[in-house]
N, CA, C and O atoms as CSV, one atom per row, in Angstrom:
chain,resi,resn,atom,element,x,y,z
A,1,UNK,N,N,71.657,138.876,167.213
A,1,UNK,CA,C,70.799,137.924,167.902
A,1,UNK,C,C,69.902,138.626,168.918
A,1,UNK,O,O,68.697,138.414,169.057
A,2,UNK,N,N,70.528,139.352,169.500
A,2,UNK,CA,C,69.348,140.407,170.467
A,2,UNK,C,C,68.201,141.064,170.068
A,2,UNK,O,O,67.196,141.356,170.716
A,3,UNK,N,N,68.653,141.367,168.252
A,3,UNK,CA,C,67.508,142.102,168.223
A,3,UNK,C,C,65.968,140.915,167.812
A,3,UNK,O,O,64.805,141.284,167.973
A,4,UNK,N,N,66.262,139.881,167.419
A,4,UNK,CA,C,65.245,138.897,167.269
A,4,UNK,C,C,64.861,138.386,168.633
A,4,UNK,O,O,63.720,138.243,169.073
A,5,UNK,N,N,66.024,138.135,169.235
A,5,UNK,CA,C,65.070,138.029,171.104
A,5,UNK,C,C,64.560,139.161,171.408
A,5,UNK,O,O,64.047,138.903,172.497
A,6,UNK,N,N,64.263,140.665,171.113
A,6,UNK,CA,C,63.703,141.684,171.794
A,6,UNK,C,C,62.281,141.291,170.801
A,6,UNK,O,O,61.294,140.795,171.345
A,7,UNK,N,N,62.297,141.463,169.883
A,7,UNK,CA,C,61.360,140.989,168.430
A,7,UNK,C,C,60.400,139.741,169.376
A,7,UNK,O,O,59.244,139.647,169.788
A,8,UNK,N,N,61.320,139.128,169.403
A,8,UNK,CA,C,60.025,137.734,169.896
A,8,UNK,C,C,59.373,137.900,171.126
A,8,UNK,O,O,58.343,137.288,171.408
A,9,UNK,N,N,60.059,138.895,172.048
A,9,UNK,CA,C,59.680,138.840,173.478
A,9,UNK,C,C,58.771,140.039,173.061
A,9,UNK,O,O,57.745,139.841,173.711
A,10,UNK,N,N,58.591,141.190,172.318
A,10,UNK,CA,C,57.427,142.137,171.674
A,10,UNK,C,C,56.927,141.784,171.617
A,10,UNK,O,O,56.247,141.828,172.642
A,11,UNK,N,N,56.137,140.558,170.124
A,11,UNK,CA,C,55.195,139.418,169.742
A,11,UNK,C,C,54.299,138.976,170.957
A,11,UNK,O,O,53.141,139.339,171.165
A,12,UNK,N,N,55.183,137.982,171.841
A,12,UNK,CA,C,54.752,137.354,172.959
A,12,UNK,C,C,53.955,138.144,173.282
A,12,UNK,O,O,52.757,137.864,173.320
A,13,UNK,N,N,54.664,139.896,173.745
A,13,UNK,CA,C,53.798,140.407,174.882
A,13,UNK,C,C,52.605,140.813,173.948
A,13,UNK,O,O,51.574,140.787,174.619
A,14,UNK,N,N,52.339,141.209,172.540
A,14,UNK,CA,C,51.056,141.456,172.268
A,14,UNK,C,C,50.185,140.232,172.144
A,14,UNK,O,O,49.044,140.318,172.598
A,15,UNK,N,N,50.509,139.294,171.683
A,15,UNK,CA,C,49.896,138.054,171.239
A,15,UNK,C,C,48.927,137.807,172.808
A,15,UNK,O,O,47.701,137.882,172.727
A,16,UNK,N,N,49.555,137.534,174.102
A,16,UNK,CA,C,48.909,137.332,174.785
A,16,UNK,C,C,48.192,138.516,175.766
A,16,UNK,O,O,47.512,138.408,176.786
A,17,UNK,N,N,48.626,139.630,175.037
A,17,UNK,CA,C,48.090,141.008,176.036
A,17,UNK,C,C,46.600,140.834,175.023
A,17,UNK,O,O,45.556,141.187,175.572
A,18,UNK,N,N,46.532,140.437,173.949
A,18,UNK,CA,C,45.284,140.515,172.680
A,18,UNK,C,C,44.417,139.071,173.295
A,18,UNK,O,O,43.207,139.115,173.516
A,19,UNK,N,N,45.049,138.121,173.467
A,19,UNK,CA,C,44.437,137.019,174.167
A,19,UNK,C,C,43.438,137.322,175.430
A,19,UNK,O,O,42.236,137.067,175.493
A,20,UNK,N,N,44.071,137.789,176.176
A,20,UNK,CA,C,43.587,138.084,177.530
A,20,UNK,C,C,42.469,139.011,177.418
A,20,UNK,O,O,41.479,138.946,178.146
A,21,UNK,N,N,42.655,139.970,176.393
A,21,UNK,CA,C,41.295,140.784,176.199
A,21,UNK,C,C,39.964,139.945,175.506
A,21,UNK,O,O,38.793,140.078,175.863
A,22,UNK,N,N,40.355,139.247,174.661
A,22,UNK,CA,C,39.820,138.357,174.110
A,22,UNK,C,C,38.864,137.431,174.940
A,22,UNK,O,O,37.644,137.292,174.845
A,23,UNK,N,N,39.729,136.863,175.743
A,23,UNK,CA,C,39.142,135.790,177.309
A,23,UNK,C,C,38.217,136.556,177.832
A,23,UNK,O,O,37.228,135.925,178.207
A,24,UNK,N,N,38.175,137.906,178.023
A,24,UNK,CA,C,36.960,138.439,178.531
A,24,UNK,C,C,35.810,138.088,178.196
A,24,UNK,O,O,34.944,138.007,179.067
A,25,UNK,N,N,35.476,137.755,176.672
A,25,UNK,CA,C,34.444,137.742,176.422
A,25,UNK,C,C,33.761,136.659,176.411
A,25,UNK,O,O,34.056,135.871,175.513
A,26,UNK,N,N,33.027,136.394,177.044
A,26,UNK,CA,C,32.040,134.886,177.670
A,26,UNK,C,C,30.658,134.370,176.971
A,26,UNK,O,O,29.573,134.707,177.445
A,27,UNK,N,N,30.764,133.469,175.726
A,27,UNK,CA,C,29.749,132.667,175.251
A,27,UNK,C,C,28.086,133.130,176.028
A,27,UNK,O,O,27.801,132.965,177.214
A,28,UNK,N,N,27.179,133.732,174.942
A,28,UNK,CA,C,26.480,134.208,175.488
A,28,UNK,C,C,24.907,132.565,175.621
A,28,UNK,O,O,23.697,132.693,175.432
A,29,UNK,N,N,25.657,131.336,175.979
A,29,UNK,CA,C,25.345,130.445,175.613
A,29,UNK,C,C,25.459,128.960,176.790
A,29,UNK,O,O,26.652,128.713,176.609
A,30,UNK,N,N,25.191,128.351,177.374
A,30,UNK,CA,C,25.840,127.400,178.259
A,30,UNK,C,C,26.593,128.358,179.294
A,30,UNK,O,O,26.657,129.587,179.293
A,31,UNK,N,N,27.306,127.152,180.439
A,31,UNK,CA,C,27.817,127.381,181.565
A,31,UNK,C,C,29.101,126.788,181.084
A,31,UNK,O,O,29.509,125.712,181.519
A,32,UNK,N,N,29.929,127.701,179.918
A,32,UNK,CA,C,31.156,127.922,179.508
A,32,UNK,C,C,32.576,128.487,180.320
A,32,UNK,O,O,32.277,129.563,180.838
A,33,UNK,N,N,33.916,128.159,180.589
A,33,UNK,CA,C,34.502,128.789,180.414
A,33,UNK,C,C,35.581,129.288,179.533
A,33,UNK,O,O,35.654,128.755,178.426
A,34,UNK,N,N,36.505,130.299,179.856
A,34,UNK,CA,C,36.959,130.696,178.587
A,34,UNK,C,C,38.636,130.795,178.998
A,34,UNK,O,O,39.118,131.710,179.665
A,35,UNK,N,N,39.167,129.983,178.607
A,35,UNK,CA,C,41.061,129.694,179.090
A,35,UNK,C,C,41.974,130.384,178.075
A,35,UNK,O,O,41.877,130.365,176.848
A,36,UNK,N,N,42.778,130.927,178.756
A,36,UNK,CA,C,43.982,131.236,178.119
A,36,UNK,C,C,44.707,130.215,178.309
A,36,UNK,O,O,44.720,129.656,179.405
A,37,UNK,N,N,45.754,129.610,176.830
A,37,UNK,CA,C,46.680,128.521,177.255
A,37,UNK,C,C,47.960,129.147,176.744
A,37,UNK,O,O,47.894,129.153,175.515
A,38,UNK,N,N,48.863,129.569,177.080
A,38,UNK,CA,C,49.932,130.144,176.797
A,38,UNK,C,C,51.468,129.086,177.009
A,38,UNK,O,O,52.138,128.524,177.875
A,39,UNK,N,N,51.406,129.282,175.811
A,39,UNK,CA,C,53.076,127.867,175.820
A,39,UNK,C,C,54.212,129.007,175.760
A,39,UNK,O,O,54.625,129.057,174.602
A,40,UNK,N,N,54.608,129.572,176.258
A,40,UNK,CA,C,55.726,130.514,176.021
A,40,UNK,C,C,57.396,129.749,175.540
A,40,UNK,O,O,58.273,130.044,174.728
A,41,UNK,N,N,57.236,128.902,176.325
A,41,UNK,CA,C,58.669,128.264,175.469
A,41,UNK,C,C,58.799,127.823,174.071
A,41,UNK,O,O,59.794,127.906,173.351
A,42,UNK,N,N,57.332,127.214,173.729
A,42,UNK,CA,C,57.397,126.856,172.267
A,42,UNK,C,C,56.340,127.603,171.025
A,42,UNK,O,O,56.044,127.326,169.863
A,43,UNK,N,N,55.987,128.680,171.994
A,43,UNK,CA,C,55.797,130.124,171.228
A,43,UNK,C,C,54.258,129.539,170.952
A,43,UNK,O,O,54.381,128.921,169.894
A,44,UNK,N,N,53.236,129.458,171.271
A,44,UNK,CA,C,51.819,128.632,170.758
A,44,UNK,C,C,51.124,129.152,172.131
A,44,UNK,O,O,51.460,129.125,173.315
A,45,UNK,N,N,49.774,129.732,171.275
A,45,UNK,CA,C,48.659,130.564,172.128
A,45,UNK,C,C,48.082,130.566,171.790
A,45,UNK,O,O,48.077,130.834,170.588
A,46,UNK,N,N,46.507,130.156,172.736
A,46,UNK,CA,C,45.310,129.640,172.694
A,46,UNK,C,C,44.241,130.094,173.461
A,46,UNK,O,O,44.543,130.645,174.519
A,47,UNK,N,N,43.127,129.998,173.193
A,47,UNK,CA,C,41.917,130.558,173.724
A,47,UNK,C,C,40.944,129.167,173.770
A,47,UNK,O,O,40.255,128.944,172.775
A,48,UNK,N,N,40.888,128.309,174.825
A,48,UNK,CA,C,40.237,127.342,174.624
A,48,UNK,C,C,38.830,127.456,175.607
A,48,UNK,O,O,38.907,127.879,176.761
A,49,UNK,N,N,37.354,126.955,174.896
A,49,UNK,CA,C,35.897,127.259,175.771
A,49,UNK,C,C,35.814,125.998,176.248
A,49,UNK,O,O,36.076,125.058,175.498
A,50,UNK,N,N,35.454,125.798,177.505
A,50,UNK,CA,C,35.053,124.500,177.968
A,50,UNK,C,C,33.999,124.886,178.725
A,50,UNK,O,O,33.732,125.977,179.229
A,51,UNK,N,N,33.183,123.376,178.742
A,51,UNK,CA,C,32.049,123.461,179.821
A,51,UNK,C,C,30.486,122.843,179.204
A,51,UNK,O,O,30.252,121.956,178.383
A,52,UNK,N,N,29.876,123.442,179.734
A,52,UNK,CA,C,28.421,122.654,179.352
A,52,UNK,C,C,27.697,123.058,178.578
A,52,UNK,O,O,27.839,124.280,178.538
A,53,UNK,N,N,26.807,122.661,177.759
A,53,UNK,CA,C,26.168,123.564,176.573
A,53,UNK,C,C,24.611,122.095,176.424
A,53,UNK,O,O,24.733,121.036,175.808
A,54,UNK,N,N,23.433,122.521,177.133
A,54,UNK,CA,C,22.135,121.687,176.977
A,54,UNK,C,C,23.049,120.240,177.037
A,54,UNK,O,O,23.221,119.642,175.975
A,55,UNK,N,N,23.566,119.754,178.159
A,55,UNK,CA,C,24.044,118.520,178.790
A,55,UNK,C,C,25.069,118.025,177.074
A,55,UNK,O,O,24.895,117.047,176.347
A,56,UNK,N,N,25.702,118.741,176.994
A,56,UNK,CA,C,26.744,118.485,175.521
A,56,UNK,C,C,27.634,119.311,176.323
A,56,UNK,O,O,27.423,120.434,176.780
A,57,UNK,N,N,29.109,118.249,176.458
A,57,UNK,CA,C,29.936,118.630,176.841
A,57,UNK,C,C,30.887,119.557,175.885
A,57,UNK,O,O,31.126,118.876,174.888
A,58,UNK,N,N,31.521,120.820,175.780
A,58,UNK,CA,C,32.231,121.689,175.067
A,58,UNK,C,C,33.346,121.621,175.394
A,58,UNK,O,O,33.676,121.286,176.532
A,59,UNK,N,N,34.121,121.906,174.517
A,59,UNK,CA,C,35.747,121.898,174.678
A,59,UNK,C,C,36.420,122.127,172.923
A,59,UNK,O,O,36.604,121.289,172.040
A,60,UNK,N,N,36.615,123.364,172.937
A,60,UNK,CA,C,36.545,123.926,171.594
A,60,UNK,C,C,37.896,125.099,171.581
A,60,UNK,O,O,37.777,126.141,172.225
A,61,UNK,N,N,39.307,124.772,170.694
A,61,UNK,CA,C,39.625,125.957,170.467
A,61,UNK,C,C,39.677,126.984,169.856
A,61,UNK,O,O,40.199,127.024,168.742
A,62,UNK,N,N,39.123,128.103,170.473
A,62,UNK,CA,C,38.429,129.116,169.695
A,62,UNK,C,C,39.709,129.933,168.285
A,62,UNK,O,O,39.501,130.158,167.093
A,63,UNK,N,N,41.084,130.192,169.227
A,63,UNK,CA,C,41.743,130.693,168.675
A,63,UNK,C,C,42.961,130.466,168.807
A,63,UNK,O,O,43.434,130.663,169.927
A,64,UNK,N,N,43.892,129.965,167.678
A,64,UNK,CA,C,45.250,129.759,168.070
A,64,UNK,C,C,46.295,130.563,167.687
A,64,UNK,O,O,46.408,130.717,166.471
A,65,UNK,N,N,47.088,131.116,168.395
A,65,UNK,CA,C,48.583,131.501,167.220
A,65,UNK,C,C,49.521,131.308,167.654
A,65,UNK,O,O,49.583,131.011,168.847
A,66,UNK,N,N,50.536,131.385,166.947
A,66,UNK,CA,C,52.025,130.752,167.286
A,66,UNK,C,C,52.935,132.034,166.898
A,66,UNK,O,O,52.590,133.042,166.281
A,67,UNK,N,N,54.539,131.612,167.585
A,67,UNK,CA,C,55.076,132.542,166.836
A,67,UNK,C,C,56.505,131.710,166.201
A,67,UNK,O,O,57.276,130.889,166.697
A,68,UNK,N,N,56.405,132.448,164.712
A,68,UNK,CA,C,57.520,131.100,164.295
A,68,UNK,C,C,58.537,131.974,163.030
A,68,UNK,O,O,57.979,132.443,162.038
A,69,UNK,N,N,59.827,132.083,163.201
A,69,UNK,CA,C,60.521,132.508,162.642
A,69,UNK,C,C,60.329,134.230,162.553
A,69,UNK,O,O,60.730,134.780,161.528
A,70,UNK,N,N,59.826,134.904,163.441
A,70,UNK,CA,C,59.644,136.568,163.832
A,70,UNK,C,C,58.315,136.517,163.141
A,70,UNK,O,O,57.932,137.643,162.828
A,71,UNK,N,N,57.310,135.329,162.735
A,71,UNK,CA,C,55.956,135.896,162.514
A,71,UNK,C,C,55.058,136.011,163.603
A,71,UNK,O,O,55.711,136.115,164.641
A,72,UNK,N,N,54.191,136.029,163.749
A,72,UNK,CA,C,52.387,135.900,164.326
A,72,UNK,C,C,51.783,134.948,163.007
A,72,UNK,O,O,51.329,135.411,161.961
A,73,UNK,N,N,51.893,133.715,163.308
A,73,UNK,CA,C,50.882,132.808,162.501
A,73,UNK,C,C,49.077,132.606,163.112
A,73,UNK,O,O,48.756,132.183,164.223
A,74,UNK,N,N,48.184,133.029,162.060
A,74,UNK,CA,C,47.329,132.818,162.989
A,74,UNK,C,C,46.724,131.111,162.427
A,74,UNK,O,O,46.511,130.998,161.220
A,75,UNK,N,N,46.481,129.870,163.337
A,75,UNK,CA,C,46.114,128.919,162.381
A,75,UNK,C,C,44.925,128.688,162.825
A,75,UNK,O,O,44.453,127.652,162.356
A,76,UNK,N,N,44.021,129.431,163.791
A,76,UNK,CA,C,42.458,128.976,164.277
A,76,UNK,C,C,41.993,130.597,164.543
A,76,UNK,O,O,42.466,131.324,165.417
A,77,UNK,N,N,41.033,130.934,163.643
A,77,UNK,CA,C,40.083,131.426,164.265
A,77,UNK,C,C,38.682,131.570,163.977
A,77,UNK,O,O,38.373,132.011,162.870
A,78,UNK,N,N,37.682,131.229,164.901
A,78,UNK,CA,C,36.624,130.870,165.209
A,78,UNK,C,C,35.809,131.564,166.148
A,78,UNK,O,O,34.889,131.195,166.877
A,79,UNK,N,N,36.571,133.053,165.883
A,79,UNK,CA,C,35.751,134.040,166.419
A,79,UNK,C,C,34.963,134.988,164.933
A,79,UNK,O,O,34.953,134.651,163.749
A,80,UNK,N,N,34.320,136.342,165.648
A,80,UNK,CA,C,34.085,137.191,164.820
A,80,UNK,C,C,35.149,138.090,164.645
A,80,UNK,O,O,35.221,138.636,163.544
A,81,UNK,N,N,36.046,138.378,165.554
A,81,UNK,CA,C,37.642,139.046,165.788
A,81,UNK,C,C,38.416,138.686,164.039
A,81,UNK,O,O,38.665,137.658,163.411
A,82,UNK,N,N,38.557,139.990,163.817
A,82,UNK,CA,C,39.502,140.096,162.858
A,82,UNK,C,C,41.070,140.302,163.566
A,82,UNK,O,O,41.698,141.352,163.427
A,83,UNK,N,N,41.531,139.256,164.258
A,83,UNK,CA,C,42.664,138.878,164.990
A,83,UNK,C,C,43.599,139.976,163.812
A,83,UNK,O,O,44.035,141.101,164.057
A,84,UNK,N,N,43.692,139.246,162.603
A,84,UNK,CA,C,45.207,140.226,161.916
A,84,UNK,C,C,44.921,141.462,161.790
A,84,UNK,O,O,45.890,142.131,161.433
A,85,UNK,N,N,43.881,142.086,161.956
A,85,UNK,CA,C,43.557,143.456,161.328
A,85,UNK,C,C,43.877,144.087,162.873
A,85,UNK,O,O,44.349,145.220,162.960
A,86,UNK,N,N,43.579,143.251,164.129
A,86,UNK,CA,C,44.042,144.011,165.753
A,86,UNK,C,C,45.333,143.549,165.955
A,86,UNK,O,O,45.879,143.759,167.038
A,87,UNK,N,N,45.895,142.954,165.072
A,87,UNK,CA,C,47.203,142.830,165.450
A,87,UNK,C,C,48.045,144.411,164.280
A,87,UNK,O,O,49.072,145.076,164.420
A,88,UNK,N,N,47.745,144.411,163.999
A,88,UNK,CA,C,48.219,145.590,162.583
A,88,UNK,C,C,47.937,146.896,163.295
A,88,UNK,O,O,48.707,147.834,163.091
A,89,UNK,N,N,46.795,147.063,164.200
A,89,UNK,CA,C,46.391,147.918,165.154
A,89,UNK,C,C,47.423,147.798,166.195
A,89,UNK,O,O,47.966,148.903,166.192
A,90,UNK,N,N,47.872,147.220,166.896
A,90,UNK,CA,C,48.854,147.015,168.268
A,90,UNK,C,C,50.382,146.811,167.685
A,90,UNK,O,O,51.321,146.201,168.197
A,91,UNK,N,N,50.317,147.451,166.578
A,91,UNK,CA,C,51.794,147.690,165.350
A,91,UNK,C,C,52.275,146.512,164.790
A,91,UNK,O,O,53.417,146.662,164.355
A,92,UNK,N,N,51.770,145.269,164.626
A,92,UNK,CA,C,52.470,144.479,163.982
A,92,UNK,C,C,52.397,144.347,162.329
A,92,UNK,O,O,51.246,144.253,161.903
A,93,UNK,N,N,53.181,144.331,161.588
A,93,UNK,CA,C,53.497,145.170,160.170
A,93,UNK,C,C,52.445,143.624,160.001
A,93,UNK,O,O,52.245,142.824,160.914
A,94,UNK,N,N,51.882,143.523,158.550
A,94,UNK,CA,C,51.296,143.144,157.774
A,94,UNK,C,C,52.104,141.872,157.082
A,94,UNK,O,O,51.629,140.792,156.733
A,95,UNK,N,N,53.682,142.407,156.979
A,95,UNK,CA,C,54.772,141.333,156.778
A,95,UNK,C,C,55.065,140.137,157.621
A,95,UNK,O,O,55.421,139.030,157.219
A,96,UNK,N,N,54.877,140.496,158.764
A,96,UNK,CA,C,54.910,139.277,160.026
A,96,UNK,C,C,53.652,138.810,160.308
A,96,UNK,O,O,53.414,138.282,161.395
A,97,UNK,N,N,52.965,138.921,159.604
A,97,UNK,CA,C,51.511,138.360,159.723
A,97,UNK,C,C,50.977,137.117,158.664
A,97,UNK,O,O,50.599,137.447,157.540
A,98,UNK,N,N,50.961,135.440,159.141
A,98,UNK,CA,C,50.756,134.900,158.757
A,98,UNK,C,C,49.244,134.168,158.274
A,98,UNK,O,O,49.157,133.304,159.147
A,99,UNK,N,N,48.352,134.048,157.648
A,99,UNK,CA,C,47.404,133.323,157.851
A,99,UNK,C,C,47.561,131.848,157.555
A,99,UNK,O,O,47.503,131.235,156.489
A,100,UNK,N,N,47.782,131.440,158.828
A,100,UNK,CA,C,48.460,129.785,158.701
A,100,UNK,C,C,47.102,128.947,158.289
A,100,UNK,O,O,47.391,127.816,157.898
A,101,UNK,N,N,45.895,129.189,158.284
A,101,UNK,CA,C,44.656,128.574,158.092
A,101,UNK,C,C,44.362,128.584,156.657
A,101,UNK,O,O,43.231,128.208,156.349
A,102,UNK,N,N,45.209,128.964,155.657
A,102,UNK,CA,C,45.204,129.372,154.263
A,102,UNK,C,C,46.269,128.706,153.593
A,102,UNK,O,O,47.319,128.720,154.236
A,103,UNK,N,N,46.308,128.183,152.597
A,103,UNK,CA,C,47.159,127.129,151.808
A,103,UNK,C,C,48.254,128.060,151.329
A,103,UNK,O,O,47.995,129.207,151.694
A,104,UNK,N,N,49.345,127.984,150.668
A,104,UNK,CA,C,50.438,129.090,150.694
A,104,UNK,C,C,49.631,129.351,148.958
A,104,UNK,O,O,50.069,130.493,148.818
A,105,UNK,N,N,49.295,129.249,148.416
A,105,UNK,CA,C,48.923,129.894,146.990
A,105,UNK,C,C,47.911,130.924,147.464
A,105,UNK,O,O,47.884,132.007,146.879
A,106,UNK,N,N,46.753,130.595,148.860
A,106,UNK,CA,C,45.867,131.852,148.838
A,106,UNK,C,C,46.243,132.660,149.238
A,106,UNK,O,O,45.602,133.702,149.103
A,107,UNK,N,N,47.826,132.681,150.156
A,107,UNK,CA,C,48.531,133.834,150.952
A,107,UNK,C,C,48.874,134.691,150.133
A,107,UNK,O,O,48.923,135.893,150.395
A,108,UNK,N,N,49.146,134.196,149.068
A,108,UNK,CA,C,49.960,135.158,148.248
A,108,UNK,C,C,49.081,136.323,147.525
A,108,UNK,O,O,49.534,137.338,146.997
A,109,UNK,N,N,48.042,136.028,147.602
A,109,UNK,CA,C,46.724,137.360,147.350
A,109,UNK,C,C,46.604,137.529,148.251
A,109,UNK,O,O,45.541,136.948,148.474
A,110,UNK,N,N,46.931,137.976,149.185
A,110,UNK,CA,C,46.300,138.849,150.678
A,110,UNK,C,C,47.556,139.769,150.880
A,110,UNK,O,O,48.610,139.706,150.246
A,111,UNK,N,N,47.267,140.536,151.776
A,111,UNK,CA,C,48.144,141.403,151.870
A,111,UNK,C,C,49.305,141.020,152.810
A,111,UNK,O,O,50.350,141.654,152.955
A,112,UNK,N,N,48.952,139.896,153.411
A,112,UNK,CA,C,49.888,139.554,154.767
A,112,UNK,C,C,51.114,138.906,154.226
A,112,UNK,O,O,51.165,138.951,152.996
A,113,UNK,N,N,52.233,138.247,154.877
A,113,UNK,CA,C,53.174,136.894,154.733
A,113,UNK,C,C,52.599,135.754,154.586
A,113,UNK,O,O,51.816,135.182,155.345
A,114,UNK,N,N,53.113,135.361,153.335
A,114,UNK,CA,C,53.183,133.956,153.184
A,114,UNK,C,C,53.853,132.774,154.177
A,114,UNK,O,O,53.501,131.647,154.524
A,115,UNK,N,N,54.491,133.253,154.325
A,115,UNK,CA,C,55.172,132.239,155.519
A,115,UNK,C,C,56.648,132.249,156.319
A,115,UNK,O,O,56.901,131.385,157.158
């Protein structure tokens, strides 16, 4: 059991150490901001933009992932960030890598976990 709590508390720390770098980068567009939402108890992390855009109110999440059964699911992204390819970079194997935004028949042609 320890070694899946050391496993999940790893995850956590890249998932949101990759987030936070992420948040840096500020909509070159409107009087946006850019939130980290971090649920740590129920494993779900977010990058949400809010704010003003030509009197149109914004509130958009850019990027979500979770962590569920020792994966990294990613189920939003709506960046240009190839999120799984910097997660594979910051060592997370290709096996714990979910694309939750993909129906389980297209997972199974990619190189990542199905689920």
């Amino acid at each position: 059991m320890e070694d899946m709590t050391d496993k999940l508390m790893h995850y956590q720390q890249i998932v949101q150490q990759l987030l936070v770098e992420y948040a840096q980068i500020k909509p070159a567009y409107g009087e946006i901001e850019v939130e980290t939402i971090f649920d740590t108890e129920r494993h779900h992390y977010q990058i949400v933009h809010l704010g003003w855009h030509h009197n149109r109110w914004i509130h958009h999440c850019t990027i979500h992932l979770a962590i569920r059964n020792e994966k990294i699911w990613i189920f939003c992204n709506s960046t240009e960030h190839d999120i799984a390819a910097d997660l594979v970079d910051l060592g997370v194997p290709k096996y714990d890598i979910v694309m939750g935004f993909h129906p389980p028949f297209m997972r199974e042609l990619s190189d990542y976990a199905v689920g």
